[in-house]
Every structure is written in structure tokens, then in C-alpha cells.
mmCIF file as Biopython writes it, N, C-alpha, C and O atoms, coordinates in Angstrom:
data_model
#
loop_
_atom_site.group_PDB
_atom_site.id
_atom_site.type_symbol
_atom_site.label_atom_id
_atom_site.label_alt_id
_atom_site.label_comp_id
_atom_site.label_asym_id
_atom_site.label_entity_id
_atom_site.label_seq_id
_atom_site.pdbx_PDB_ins_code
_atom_site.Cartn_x
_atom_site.Cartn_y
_atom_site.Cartn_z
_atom_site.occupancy
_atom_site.B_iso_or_equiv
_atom_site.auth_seq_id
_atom_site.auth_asym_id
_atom_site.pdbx_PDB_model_num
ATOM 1   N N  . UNK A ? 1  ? -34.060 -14.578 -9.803  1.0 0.0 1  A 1 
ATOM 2   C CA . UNK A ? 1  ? -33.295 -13.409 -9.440  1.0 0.0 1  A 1 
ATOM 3   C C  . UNK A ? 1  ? -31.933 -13.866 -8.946  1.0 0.0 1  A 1 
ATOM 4   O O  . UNK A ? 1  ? -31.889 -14.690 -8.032  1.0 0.0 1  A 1 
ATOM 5   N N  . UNK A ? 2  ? -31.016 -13.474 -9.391  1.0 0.0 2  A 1 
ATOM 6   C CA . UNK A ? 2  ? -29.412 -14.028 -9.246  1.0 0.0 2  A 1 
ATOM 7   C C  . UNK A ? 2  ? -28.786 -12.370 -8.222  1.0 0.0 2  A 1 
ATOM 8   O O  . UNK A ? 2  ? -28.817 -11.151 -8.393  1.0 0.0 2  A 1 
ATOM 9   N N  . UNK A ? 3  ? -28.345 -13.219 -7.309  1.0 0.0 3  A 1 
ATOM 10  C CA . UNK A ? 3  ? -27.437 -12.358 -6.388  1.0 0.0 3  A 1 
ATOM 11  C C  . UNK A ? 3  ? -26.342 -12.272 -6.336  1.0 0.0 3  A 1 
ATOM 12  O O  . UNK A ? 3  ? -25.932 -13.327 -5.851  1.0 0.0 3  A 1 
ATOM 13  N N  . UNK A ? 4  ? -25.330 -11.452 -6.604  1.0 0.0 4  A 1 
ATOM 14  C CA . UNK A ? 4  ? -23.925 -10.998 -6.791  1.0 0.0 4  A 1 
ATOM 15  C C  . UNK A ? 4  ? -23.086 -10.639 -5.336  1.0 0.0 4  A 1 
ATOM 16  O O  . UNK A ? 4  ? -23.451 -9.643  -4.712  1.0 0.0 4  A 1 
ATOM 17  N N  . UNK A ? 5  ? -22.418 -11.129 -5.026  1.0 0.0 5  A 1 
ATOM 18  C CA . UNK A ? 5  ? -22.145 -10.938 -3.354  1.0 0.0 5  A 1 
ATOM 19  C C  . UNK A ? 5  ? -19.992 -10.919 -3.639  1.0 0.0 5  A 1 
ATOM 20  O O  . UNK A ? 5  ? -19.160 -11.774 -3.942  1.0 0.0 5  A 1 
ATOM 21  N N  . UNK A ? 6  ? -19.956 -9.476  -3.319  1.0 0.0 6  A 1 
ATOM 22  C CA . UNK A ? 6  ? -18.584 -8.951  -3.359  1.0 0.0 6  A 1 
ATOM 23  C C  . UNK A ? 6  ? -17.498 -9.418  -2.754  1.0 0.0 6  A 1 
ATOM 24  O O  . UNK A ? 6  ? -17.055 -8.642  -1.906  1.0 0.0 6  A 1 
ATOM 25  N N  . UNK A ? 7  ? -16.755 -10.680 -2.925  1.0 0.0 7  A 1 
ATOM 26  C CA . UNK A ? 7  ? -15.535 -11.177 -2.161  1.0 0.0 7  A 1 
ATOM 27  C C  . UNK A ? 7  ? -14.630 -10.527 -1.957  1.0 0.0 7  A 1 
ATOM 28  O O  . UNK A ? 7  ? -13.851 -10.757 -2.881  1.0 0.0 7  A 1 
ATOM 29  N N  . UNK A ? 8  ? -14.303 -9.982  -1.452  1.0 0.0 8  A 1 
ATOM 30  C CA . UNK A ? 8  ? -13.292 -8.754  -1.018  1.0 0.0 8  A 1 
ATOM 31  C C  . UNK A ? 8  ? -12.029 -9.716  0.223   1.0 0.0 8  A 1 
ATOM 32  O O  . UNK A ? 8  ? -12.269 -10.137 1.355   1.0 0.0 8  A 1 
ATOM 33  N N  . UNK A ? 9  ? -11.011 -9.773  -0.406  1.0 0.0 9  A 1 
ATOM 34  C CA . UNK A ? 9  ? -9.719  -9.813  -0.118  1.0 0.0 9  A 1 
ATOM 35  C C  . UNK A ? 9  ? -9.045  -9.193  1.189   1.0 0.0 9  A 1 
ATOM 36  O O  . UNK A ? 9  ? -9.027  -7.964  1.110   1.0 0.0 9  A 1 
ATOM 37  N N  . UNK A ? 10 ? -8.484  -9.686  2.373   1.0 0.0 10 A 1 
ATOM 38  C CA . UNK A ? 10 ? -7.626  -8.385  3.111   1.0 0.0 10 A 1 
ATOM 39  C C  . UNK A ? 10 ? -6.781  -9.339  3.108   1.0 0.0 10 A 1 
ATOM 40  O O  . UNK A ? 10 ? -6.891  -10.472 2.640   1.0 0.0 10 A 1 
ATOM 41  N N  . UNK A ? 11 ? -5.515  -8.611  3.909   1.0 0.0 11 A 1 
ATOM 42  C CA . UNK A ? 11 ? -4.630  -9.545  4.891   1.0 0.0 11 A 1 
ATOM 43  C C  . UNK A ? 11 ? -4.298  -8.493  5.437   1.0 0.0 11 A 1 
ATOM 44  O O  . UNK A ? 11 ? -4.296  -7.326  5.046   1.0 0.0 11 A 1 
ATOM 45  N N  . UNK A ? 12 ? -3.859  -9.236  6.882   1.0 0.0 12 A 1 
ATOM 46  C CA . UNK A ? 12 ? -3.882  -8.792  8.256   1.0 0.0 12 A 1 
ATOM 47  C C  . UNK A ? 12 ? -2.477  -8.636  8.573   1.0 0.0 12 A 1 
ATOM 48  O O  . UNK A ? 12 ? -1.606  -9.285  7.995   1.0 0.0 12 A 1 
ATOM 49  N N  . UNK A ? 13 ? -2.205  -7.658  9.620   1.0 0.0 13 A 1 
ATOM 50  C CA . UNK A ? 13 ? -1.108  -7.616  10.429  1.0 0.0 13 A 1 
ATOM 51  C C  . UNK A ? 13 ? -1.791  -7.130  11.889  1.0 0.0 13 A 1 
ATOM 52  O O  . UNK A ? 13 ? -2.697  -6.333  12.132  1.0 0.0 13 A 1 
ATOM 53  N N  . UNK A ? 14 ? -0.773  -8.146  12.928  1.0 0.0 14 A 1 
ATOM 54  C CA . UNK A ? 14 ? -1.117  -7.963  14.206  1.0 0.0 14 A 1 
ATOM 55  C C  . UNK A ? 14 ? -0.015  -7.203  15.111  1.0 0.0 14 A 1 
ATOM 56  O O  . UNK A ? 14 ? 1.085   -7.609  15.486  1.0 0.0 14 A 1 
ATOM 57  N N  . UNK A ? 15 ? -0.654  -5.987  15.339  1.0 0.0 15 A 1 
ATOM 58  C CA . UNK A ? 15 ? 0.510   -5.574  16.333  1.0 0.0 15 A 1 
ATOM 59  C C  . UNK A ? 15 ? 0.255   -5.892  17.976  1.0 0.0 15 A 1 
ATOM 60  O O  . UNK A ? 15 ? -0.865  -5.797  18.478  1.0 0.0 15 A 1 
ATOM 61  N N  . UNK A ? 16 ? 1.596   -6.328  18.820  1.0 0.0 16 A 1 
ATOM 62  C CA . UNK A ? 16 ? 1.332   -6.790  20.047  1.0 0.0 16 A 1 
ATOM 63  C C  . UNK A ? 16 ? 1.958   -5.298  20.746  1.0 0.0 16 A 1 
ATOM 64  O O  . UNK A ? 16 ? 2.800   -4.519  20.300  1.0 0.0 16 A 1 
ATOM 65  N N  . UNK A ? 17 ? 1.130   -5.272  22.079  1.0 0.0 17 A 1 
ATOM 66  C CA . UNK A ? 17 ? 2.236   -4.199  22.862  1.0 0.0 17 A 1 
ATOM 67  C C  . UNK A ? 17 ? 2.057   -4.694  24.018  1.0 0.0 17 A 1 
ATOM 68  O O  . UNK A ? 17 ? 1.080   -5.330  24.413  1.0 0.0 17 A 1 
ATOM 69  N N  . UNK A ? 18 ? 3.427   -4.279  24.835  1.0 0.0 18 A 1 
ATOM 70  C CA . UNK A ? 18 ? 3.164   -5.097  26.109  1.0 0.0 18 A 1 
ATOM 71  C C  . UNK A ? 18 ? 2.626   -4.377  27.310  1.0 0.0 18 A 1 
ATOM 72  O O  . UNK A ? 18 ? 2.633   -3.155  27.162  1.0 0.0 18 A 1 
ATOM 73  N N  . UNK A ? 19 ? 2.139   -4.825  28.517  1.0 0.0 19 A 1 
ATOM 74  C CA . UNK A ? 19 ? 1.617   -3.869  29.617  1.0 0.0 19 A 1 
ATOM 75  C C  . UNK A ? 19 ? 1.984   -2.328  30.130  1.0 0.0 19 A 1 
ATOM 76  O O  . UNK A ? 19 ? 1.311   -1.563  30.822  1.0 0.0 19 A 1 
ATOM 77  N N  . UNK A ? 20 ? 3.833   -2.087  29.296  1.0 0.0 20 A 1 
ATOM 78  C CA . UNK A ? 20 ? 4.205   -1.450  29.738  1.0 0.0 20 A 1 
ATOM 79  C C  . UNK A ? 20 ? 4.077   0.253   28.490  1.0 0.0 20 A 1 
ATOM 80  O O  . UNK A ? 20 ? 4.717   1.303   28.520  1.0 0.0 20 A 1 
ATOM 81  N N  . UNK A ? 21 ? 3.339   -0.065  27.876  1.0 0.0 21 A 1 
ATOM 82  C CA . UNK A ? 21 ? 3.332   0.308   26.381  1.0 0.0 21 A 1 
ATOM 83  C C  . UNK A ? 21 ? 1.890   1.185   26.727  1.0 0.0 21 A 1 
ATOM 84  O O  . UNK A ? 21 ? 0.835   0.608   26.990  1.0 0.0 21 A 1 
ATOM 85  N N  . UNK A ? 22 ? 2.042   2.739   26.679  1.0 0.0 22 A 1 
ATOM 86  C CA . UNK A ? 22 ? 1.137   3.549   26.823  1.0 0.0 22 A 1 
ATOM 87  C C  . UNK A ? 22 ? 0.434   3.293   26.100  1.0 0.0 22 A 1 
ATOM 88  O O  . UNK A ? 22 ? 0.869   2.619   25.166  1.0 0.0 22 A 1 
ATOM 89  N N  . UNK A ? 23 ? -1.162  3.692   26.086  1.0 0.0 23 A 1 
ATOM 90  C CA . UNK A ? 23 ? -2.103  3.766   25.107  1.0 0.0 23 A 1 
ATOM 91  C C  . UNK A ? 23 ? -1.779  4.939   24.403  1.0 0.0 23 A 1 
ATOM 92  O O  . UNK A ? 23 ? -2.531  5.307   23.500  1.0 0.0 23 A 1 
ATOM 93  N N  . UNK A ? 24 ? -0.927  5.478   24.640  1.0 0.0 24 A 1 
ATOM 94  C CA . UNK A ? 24 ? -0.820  6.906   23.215  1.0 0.0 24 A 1 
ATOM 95  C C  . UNK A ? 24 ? 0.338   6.271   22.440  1.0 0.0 24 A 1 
ATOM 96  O O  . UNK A ? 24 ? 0.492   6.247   21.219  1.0 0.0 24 A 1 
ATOM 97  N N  . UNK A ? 25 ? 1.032   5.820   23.292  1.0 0.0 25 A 1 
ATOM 98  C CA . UNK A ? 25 ? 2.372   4.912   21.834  1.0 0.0 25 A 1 
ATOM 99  C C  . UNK A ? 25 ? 1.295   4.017   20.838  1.0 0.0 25 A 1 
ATOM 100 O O  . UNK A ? 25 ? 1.332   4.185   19.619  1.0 0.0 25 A 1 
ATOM 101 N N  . UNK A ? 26 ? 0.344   3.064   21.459  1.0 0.0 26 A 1 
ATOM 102 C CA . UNK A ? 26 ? 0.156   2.092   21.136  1.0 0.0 26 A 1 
ATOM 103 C C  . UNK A ? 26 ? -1.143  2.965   19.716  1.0 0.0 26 A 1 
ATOM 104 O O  . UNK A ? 26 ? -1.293  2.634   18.540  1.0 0.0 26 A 1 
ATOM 105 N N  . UNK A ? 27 ? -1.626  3.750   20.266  1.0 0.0 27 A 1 
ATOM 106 C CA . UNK A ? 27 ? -2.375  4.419   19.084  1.0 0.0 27 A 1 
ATOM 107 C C  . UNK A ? 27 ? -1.304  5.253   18.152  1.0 0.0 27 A 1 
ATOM 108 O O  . UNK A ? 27 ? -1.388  5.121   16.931  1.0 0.0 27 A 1 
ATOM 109 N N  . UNK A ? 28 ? -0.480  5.957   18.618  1.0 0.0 28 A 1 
ATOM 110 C CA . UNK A ? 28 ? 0.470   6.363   17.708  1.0 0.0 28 A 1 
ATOM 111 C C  . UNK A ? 28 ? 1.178   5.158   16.832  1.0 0.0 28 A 1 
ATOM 112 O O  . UNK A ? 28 ? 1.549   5.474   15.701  1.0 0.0 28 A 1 
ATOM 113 N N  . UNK A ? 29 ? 1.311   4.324   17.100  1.0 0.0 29 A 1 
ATOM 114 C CA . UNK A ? 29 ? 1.672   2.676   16.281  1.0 0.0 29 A 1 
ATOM 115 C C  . UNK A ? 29 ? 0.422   2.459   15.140  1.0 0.0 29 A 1 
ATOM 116 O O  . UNK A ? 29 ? 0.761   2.055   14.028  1.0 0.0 29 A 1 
ATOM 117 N N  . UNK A ? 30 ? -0.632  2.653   15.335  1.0 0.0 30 A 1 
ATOM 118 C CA . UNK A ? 30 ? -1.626  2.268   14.609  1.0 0.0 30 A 1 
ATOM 119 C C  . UNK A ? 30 ? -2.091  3.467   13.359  1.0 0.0 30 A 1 
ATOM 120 O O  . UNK A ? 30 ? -2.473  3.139   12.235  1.0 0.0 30 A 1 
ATOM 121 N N  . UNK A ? 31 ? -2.009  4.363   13.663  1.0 0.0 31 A 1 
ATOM 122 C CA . UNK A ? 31 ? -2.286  5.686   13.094  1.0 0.0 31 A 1 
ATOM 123 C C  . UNK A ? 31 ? -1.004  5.936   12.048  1.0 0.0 31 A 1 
ATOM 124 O O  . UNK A ? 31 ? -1.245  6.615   11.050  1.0 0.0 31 A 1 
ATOM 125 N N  . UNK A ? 32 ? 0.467   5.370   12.253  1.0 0.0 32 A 1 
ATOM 126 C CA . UNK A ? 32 ? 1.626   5.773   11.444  1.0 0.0 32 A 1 
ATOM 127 C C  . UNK A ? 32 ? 0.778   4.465   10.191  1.0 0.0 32 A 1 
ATOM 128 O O  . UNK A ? 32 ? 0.521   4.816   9.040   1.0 0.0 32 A 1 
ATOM 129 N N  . UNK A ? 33 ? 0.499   3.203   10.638  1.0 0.0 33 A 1 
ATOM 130 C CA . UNK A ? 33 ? 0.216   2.407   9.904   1.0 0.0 33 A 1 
ATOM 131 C C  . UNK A ? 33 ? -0.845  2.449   9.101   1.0 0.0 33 A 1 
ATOM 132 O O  . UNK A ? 33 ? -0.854  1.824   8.041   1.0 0.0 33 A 1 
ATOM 133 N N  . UNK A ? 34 ? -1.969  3.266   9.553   1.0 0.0 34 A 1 
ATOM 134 C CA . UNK A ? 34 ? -3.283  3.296   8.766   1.0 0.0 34 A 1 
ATOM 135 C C  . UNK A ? 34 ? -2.662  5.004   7.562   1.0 0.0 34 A 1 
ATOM 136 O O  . UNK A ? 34 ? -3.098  5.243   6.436   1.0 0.0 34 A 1 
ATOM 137 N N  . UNK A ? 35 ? -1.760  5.728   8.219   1.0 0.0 35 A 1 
ATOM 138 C CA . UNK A ? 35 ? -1.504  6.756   7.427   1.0 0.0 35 A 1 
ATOM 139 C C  . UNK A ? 35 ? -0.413  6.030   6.446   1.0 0.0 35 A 1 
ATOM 140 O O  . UNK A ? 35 ? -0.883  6.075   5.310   1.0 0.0 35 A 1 
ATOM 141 N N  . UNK A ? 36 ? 0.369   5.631   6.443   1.0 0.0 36 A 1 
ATOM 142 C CA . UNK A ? 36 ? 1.303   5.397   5.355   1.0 0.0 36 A 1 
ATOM 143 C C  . UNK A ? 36 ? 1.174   4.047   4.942   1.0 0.0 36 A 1 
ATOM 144 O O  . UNK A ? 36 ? 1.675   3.843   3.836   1.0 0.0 36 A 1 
ATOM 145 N N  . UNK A ? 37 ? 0.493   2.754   5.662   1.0 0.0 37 A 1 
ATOM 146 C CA . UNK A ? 37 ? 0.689   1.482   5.106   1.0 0.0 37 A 1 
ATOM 147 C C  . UNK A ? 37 ? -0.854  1.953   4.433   1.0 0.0 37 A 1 
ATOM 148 O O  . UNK A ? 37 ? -0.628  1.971   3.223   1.0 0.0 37 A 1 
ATOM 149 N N  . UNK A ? 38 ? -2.275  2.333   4.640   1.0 0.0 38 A 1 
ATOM 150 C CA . UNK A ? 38 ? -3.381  2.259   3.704   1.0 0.0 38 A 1 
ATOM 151 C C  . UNK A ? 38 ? -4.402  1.127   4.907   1.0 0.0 38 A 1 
ATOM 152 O O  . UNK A ? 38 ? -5.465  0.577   4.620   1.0 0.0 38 A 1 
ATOM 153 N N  . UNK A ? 39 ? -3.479  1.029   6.569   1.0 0.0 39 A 1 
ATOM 154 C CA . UNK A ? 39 ? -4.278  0.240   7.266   1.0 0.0 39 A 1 
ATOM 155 C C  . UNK A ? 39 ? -5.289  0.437   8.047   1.0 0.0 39 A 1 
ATOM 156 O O  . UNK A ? 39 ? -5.317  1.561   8.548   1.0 0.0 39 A 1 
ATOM 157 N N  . UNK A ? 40 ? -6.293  -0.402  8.378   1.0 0.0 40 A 1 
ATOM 158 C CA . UNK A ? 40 ? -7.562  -0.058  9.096   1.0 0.0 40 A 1 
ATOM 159 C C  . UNK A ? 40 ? -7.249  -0.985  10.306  1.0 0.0 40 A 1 
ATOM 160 O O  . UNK A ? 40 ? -6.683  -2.076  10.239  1.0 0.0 40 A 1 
ATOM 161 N N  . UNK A ? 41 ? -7.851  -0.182  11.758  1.0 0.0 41 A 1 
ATOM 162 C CA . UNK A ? 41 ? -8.039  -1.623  12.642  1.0 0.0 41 A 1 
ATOM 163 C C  . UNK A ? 41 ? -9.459  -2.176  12.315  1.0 0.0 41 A 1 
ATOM 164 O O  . UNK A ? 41 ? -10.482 -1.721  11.804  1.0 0.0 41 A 1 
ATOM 165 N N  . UNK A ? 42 ? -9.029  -3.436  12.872  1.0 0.0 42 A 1 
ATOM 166 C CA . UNK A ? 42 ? -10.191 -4.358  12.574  1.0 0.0 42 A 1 
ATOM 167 C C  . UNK A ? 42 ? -10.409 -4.546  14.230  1.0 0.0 42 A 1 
ATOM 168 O O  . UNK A ? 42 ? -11.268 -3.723  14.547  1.0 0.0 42 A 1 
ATOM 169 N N  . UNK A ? 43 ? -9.960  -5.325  15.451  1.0 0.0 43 A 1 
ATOM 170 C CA . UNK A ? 43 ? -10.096 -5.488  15.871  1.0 0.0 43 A 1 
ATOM 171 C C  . UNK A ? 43 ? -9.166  -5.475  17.197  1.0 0.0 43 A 1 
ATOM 172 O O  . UNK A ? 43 ? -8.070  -5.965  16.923  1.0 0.0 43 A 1 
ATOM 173 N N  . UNK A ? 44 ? -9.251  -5.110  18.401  1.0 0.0 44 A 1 
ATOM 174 C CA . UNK A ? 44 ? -8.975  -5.040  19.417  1.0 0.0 44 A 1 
ATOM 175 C C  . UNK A ? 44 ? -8.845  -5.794  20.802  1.0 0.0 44 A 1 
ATOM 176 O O  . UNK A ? 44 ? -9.906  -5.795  21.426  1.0 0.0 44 A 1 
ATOM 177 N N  . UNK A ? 45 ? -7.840  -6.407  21.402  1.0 0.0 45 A 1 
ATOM 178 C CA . UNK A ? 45 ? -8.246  -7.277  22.630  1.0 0.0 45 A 1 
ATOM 179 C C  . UNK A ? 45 ? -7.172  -6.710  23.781  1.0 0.0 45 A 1 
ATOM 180 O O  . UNK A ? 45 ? -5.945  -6.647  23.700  1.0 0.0 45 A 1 
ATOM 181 N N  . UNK A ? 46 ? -7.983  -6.350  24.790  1.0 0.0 46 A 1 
ATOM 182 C CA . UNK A ? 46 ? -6.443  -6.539  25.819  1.0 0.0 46 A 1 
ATOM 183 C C  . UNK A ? 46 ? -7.048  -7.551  26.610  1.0 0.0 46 A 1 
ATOM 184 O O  . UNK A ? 46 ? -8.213  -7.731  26.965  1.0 0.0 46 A 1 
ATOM 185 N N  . UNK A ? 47 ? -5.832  -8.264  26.833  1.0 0.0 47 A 1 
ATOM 186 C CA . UNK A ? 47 ? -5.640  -9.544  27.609  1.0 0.0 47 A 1 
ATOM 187 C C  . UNK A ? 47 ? -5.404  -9.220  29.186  1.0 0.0 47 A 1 
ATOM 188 O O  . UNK A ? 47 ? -4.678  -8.271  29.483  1.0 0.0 47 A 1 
ATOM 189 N N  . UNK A ? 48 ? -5.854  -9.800  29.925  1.0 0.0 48 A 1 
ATOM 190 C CA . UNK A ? 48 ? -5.664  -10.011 31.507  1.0 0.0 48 A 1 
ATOM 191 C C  . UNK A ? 48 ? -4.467  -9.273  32.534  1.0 0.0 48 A 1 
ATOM 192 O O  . UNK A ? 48 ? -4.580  -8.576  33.543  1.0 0.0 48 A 1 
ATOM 193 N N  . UNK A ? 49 ? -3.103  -9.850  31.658  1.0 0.0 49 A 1 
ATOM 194 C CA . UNK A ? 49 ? -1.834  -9.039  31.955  1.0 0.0 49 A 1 
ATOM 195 C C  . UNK A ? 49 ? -1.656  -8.017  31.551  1.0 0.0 49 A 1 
ATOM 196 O O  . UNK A ? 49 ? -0.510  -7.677  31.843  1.0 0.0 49 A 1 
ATOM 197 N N  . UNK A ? 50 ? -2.364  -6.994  30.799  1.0 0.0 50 A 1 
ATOM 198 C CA . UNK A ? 50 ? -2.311  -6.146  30.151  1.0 0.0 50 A 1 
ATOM 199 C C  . UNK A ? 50 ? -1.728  -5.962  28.688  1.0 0.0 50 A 1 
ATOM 200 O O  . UNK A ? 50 ? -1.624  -4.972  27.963  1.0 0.0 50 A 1 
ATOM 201 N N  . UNK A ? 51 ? -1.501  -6.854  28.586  1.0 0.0 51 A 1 
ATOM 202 C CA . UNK A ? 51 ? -0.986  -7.256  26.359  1.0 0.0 51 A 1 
ATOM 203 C C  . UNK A ? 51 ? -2.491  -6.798  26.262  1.0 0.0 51 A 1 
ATOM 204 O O  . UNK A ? 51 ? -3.470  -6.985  26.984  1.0 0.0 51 A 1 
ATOM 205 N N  . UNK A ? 52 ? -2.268  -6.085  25.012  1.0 0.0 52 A 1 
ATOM 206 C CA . UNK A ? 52 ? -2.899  -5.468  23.912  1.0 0.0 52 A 1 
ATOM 207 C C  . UNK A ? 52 ? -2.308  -6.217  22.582  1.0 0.0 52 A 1 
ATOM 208 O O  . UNK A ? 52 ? -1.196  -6.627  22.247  1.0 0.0 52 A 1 
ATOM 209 N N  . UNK A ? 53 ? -3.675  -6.187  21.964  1.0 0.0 53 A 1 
ATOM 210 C CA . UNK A ? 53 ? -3.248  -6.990  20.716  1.0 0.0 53 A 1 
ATOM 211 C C  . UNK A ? 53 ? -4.445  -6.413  19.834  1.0 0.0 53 A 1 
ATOM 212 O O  . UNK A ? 53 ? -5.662  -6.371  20.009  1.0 0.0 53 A 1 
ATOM 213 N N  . UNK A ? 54 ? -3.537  -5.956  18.741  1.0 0.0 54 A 1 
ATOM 214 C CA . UNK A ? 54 ? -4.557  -4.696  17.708  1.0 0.0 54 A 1 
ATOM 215 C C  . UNK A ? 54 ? -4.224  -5.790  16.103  1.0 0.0 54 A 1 
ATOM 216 O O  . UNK A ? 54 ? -3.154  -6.268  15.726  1.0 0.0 54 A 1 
ATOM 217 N N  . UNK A ? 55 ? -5.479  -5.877  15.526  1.0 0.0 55 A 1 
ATOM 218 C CA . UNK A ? 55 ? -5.437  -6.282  14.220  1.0 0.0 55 A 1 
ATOM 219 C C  . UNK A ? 55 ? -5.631  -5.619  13.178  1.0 0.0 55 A 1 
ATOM 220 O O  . UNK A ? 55 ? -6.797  -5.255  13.330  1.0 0.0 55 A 1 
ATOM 221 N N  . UNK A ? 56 ? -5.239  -5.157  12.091  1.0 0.0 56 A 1 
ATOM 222 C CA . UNK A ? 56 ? -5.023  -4.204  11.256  1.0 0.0 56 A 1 
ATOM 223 C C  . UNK A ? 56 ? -6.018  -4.626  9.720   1.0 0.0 56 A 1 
ATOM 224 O O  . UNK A ? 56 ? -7.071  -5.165  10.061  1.0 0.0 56 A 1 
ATOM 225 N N  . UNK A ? 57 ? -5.949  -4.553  8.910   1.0 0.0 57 A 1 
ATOM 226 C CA . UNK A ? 57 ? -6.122  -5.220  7.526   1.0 0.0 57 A 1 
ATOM 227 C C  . UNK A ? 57 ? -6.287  -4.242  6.678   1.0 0.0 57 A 1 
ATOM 228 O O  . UNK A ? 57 ? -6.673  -3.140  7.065   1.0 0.0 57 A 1 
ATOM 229 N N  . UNK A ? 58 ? -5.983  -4.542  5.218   1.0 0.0 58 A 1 
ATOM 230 C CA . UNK A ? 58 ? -6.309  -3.133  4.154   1.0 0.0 58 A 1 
ATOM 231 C C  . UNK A ? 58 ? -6.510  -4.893  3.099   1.0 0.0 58 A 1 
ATOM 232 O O  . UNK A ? 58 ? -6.384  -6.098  3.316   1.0 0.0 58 A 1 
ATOM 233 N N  . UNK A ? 59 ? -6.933  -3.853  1.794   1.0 0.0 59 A 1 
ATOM 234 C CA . UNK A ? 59 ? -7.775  -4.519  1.038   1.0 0.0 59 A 1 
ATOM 235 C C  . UNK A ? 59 ? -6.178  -5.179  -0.034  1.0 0.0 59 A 1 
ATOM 236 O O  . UNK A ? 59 ? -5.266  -4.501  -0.509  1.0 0.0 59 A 1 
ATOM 237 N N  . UNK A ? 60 ? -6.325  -6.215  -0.079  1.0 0.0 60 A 1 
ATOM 238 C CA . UNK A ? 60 ? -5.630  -6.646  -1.590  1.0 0.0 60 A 1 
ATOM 239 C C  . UNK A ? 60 ? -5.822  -6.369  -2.802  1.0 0.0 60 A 1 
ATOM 240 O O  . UNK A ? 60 ? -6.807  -6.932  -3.279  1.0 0.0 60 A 1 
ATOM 241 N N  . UNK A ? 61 ? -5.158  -5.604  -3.598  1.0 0.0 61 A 1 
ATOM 242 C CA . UNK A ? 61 ? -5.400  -4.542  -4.517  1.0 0.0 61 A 1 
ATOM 243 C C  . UNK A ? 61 ? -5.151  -6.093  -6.001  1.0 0.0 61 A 1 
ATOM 244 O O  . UNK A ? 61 ? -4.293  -6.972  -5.916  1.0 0.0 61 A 1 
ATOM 245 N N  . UNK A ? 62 ? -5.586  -6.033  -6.494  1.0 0.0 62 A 1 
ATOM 246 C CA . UNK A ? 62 ? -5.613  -7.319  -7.537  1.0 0.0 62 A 1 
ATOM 247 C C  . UNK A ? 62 ? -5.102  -6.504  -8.658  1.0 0.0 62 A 1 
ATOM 248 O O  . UNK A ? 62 ? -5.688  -5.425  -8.574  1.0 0.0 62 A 1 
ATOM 249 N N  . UNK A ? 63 ? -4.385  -6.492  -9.557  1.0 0.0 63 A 1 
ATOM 250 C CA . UNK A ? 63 ? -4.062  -5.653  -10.797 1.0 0.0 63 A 1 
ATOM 251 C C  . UNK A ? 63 ? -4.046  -6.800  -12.145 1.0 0.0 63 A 1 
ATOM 252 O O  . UNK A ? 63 ? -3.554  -7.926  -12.209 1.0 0.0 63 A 1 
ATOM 253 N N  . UNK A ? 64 ? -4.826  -5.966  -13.192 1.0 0.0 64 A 1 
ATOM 254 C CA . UNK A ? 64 ? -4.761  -6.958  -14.137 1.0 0.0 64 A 1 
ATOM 255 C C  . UNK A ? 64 ? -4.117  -6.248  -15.363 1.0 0.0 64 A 1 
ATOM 256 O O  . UNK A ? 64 ? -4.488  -5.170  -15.826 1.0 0.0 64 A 1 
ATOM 257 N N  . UNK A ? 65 ? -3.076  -7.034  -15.824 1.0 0.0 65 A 1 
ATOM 258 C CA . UNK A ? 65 ? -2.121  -6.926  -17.292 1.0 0.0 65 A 1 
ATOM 259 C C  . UNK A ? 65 ? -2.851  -6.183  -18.371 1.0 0.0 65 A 1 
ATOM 260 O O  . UNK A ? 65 ? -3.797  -6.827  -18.825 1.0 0.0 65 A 1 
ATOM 261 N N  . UNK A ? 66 ? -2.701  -5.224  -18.802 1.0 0.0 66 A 1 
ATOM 262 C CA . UNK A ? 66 ? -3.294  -4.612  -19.890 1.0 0.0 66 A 1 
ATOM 263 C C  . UNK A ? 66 ? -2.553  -4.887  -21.535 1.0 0.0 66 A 1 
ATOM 264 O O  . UNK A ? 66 ? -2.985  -4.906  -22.687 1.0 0.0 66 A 1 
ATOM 265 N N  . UNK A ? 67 ? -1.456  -5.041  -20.995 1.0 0.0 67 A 1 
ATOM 266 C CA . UNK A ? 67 ? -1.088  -5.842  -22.648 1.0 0.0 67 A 1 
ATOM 267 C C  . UNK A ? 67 ? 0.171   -7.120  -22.461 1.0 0.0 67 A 1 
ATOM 268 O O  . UNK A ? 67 ? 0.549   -7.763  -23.441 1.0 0.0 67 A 1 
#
């Protein structure tokens, strides 16, 4: 039995905001990007000082030559 396992492509963009950076800017930052760039968050950290650091990714679209 042979298993087929889907390699799927992203690349990432990281947005930083600093302590002073509301959580409604900082979601309004993410939401312009998932609406017009095609981005998802992936992942989330706030750091100690209060930096926030949001990771984004959408899929790499591969296109192949038809003639």
C-alpha cells in the first residue's frame, strides 16, 4: 500500500508591533493582510516587554506553462 503525503509550500511574513501598539491596530494589521494579501496567521508570541510578534503565511501558488 503506497502513501501519497501533500507537500504544500508557504512563505511567511512576520509582523512586529511594539508595546505601544493597541491590540485593535495590531489585529487591524493582520486582517488588511489576510483580506487583500490571501494571508493566514500562523502563529502568535508576545514577548515579556510587550513586543508582539504575529506570523502570517499563504500557500505558494506553483503555475505550470500550458504552451
Amino acid at each position: 500500500m503506497s502513501e501519497w503525503w501533500a507537500m504544500t509550500d508557504y512563505e511567511y511574513r512576520v509582523l512586529t508591533f511594539d508595546r505601544h501598539t493597541s491590540k485593535a491596530q495590531a489585529r487591524q494589521a493582520v486582517r488588511e493582510h489576510a483580506e487583500y494579501g490571501r494571508w493566514e496567521l500562523s502563529r502568535t508570541v508576545i514577548y515579556e516587554g510587550g513586543v508582539r510578534r504575529m506570523w502570517l503565511r499563504r500557500k505558494i501558488m506553483r503555475v505550470q506553462r500550458t504552451a
